[in-house]
N, C-alpha and C positions, 0 to 999 in steps of 0.2 A: 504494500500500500504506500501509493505517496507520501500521505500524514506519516507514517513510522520513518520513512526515509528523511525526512527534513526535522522532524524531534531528535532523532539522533545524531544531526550535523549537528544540529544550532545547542544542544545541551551543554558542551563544555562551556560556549559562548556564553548562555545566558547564563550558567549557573557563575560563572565570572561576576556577571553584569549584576545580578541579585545582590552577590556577595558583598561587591562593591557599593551598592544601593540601599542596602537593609544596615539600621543601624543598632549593631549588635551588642553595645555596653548599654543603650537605654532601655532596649527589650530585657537583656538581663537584669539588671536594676529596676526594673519593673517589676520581674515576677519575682525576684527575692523580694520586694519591700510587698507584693500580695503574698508569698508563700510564709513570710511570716506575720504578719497583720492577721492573716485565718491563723495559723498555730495558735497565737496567744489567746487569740478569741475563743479558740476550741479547743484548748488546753493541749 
């Protein structure tokens, strides 16, 4: 199929472009300041 031929060119490319685009210490400090805000709350 077309579609599987052009997802497995463009993969390494986008997952670059993601990597680059996603901003990875605010999503973590994110879910640690929610993973422990529910801890404390729920013992």
């Amino acid at each position: 199929m077309a579609y599987d031929n052009w997802r497995a060119a463009l993969r390494p490319v986008l997952l670059r472009v993601y990597g680059a685009a996603y901003d990875h210490r605010s999503a973590y400090a994110e879910a640690h300041t929610n993973a422990r805000a529910y801890a404390l709350a729920h013992g």
